[in-house]
C-alpha positions in Angstrom: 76.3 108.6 143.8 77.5 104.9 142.8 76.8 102.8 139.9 74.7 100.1 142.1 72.5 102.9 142.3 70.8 102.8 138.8 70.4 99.3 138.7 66.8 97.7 138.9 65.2 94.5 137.2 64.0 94.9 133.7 62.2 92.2 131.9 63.5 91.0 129.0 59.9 91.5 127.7 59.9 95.4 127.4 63.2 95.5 125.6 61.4 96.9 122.4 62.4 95.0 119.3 60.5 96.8 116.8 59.2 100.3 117.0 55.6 101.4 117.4 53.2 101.5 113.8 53.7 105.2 114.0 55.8 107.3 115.4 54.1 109.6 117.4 52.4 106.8 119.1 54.2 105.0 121.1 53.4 105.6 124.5 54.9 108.8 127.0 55.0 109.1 130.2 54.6 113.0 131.4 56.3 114.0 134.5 56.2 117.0 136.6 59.4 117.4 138.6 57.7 120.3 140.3 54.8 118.2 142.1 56.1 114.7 141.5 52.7 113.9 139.5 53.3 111.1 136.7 50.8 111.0 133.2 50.2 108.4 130.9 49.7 110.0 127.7 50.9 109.5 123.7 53.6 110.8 122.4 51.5 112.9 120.3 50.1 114.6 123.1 53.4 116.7 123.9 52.0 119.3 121.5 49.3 120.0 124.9 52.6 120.9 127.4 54.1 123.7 124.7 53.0 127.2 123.7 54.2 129.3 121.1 57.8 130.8 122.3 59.0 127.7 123.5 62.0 125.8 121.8 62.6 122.2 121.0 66.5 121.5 120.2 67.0 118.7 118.5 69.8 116.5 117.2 70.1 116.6 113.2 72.9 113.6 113.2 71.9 110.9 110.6 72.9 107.4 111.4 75.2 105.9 108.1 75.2 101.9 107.9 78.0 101.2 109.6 77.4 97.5 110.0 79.5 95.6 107.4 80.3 91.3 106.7 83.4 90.5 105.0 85.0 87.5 104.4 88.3 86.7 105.8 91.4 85.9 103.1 92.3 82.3 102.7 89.7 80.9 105.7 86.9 82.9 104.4 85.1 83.2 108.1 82.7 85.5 108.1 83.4 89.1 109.9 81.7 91.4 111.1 82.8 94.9 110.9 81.5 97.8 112.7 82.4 101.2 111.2 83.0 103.6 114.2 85.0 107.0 113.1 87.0 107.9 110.1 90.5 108.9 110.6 91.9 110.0 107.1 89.5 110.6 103.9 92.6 110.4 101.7 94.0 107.1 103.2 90.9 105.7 103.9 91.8 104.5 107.2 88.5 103.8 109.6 88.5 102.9 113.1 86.3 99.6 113.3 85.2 96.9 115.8 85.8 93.5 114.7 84.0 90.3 115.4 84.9 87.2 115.9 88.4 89.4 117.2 90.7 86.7 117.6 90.7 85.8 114.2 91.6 89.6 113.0 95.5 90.1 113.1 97.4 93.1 111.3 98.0 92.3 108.1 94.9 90.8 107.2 92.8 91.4 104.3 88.8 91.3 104.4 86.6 91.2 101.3 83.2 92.7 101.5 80.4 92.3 98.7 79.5 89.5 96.5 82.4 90.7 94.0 84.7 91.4 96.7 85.2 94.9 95.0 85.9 96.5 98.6 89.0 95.1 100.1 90.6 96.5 103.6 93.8 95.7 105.4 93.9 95.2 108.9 96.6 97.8 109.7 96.6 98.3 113.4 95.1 97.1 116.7 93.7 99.5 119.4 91.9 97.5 121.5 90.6 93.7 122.3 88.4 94.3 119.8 88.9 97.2 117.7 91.3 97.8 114.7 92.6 100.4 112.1 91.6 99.1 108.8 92.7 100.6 105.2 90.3 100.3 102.3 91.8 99.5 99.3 89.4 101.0 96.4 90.4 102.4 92.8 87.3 104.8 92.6 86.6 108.3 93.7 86.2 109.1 97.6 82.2 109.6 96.8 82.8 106.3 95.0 83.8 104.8 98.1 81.0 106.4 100.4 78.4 105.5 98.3 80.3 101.4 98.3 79.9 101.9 102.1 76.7 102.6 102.0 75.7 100.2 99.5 77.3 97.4 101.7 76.4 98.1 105.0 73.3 97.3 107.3 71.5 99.7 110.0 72.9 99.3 113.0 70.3 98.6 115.3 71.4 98.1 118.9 72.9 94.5 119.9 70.1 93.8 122.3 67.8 93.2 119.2 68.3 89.9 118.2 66.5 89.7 115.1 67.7 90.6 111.4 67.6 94.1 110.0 64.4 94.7 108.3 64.0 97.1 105.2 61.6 99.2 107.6 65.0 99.4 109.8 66.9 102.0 107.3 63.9 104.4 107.7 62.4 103.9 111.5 65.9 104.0 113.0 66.5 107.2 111.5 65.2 110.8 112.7 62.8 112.5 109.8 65.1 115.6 110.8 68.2 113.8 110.2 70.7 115.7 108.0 74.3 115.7 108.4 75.8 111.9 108.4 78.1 110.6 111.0 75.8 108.6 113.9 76.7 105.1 114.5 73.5 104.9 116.7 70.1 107.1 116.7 69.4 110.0 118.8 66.3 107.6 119.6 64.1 110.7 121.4 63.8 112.1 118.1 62.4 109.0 116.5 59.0 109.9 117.9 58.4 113.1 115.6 56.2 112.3 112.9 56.0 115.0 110.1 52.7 116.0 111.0 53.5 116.3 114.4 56.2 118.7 113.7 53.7 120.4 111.5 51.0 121.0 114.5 53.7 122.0 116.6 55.4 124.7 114.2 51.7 126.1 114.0 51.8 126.3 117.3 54.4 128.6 117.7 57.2 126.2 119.1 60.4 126.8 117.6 63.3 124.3 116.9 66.8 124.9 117.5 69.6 122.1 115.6 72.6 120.8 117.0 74.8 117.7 115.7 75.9 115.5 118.3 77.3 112.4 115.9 76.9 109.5 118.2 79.0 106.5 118.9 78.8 103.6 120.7 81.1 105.2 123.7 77.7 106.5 124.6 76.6 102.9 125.5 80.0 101.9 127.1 78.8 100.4 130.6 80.2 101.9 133.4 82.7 99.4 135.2 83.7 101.5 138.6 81.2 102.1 141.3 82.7 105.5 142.0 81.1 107.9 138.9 84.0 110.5 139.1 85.9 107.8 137.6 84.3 107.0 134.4 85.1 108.2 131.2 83.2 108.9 128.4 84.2 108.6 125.0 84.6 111.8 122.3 81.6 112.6 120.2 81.7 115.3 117.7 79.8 118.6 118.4 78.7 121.5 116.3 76.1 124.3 117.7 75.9 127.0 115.3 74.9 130.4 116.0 71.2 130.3 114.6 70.7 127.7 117.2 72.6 129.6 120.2 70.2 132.7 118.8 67.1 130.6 119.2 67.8 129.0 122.8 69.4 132.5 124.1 65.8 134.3 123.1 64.0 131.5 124.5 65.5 131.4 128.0 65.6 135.4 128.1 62.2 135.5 127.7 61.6 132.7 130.5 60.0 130.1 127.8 60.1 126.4 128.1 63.8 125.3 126.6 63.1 121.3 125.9 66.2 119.1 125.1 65.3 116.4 122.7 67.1 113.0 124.2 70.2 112.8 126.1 72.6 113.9 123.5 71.2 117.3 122.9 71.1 117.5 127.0 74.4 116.7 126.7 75.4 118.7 123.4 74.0 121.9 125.4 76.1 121.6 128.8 79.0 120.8 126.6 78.5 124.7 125.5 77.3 126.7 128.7 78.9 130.6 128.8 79.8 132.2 131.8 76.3 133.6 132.3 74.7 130.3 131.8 73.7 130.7 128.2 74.3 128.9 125.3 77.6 129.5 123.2 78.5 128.5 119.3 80.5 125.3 119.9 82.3 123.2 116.9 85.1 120.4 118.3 84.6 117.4 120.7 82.7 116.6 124.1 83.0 113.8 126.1 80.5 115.2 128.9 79.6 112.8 131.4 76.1 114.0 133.5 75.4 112.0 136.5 73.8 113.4 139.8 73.9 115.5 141.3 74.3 118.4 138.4 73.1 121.5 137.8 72.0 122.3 134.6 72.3 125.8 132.9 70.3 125.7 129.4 67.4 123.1 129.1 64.5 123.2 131.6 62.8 120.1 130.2 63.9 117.1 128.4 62.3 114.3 126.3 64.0 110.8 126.3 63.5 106.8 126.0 63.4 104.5 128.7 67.0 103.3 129.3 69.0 100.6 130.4 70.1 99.5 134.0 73.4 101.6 134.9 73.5 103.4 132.0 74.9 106.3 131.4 72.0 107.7 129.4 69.8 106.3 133.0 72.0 108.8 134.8 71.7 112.1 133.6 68.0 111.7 133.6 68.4 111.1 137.3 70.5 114.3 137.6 67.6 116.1 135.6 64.5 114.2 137.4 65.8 113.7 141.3 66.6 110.3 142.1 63.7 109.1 144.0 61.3 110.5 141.3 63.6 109.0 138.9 63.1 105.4 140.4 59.4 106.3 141.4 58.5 106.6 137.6 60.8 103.2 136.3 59.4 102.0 138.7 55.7 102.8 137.2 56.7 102.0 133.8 57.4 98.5 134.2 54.1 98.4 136.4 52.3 100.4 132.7 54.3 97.9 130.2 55.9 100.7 128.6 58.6 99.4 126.2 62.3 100.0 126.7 65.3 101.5 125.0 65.9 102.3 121.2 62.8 101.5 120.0 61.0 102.2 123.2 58.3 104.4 124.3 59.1 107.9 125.4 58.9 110.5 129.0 58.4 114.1 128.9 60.1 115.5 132.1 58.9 119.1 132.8 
């Protein structure tokens, strides 16, 4: 398939800049890939399409606030700084995306907090806009961490155009989350409420973890209309054996495996045996799902409404069929369900 394929008008209207009052109840659409039948439901509902033996794997990444503004030596312009991997703990040397660019040359120092206690050095360039910086800080590595976190903002996608709100630190963060390294929220998983989890475990559905720490390469648009020639950027990956135990039992026993949001889908097929189950995985995927694919481990999925030619738009056409696919965008814009990050939600069974 080509990229022209997945695009489609989206109003600017459903891009959803806030999330809904409470999680689990935001809107979700239910599809049936079997019959083609499409239900408007709330998110809530889901617990009515699982019975006890099925598995939910879900992504335990936490998102760390990797947007930072520092002040450029002598000029003092304002920089933005956007925190993307860590390269060397000892060194403290981060790979970052720097805007205004032009303006960031090697051998620049920034200054970040009112003190200008955290000072980095601009020690490489790798791309237009991104750079190597070196922090410069006299305390302990946790000391630093914690300065990181003290300074930076949640960073919520570019498309919302308002300020970070306090509410933003906890709504754009999983109530599963657990291991830090996300530069962006598995934003399925933003629907679970703790009560719903609750009613759910009652039930009898089990959970299986993964980390997938996401980065913004997962939001990279796609600049060649022939697929095969797209690349996706590395994201770290750890499946554990608990979780390849939980999803093995599941599928054995034909139950309902659901992937919760594209980077679990895409965690799992990063990790598929020779006999199509699920093996321990700990390194780096840069899996790229786009139709048509067949798919060894998950036999349902729950994800956001996504962008025009995005990668994330794709592999839910590979899971759904592309004329269903369209069929139910098609439906949501018709419904007014909201878009993206903060979006509502589909259930594909």
């Amino acid at each position: 398939m080509k990229l022209s394929h997945f695009n489609f008008e989206l109003p600017k209207e459903l891009l959803a800049e806030y999330p809904a009052e409470n999680r689990d109840e935001s809107k979700l659409m239910v599809i049936h890939r079997d019959t083609g039948k499409i239900e408007h439901k709330m998110f809530k509902d889901l617990i009515d399409y699982f019975d006890e033996g099925d598995v939910m794997v879900i992504n335990n990444t936490k998102v760390f606030p990797a947007r930072l503004f520092g002040n450029k030596e002598k000029t003092g312009a304002r920089i933005e700084v956007f925190l993307l991997r860590e390269l060397n703990e000892e060194q403290r040397l981060w790979d970052v995306l720097v805007d205004p660019a032009r303006k960031i040359r090697i051998g620049n120092k920034l200054y970040f907090g009112e003190d200008e206690s955290l000072v980095a050095e601009v020690i490489d360039n790798t791309t237009s806009r991104g750079r190597t910086l070196r922090f410069l800080y006299d305390g302990s590595y946790t000391d630093f961490r914690r300065k990181l976190r003290e300074l930076g903002e949640t960073p919520l996608p570019k498309y919302i155009k308002r300020e970070v709100e306090p509410e933003d630190e906890d709504r754009y963060q999983t109530i599963y989350a657990k291991h830090e390294g996300a530069v962006a929220a598995p934003t399925a998983g933003l629907h679970f409420s703790k009560h719903l989890l609750k009613r759910l475990e009652i039930k009898g559905i089990d959970f299986a973890e993964l980390t997938l720490h996401v980065g913004l390469g997962t939001f990279n648009p796609v600049e060649v209309e022939d697929l095969s020639k797209h690349k996706m950027d590395s994201e770290e990956l750890v499946i554990d054996e608990k979780a390849t135990e939980i999803v093995n039992t599941a599928k054995s026993n034909k139950k309902r495996v659901c992937a919760v949001g594209t980077t679990v889908m895409r965690g799992l097929e990063s990790a598929v045996s020779s006999e199509r189950t699920l093996n321990t995985f700990e390194g780096w995927t840069n899996k790229f799902i786009f139709p048509p694919y067949e798919f060894s481990i998950a036999n349902a999925m729950i994800t956001n409404f996504h962008l025009p030619k995005s990668t994330l738009l794709m592999m839910v056409s590979a899971f759904i069929g592309h004329d269903l696919m369209k069929r139910a965008y098609k439906e949501a814009i018709l419904e007014q369900y909201r878009f993206y990050s903060y979006g509502d939600a589909m259930l594909i069974l």
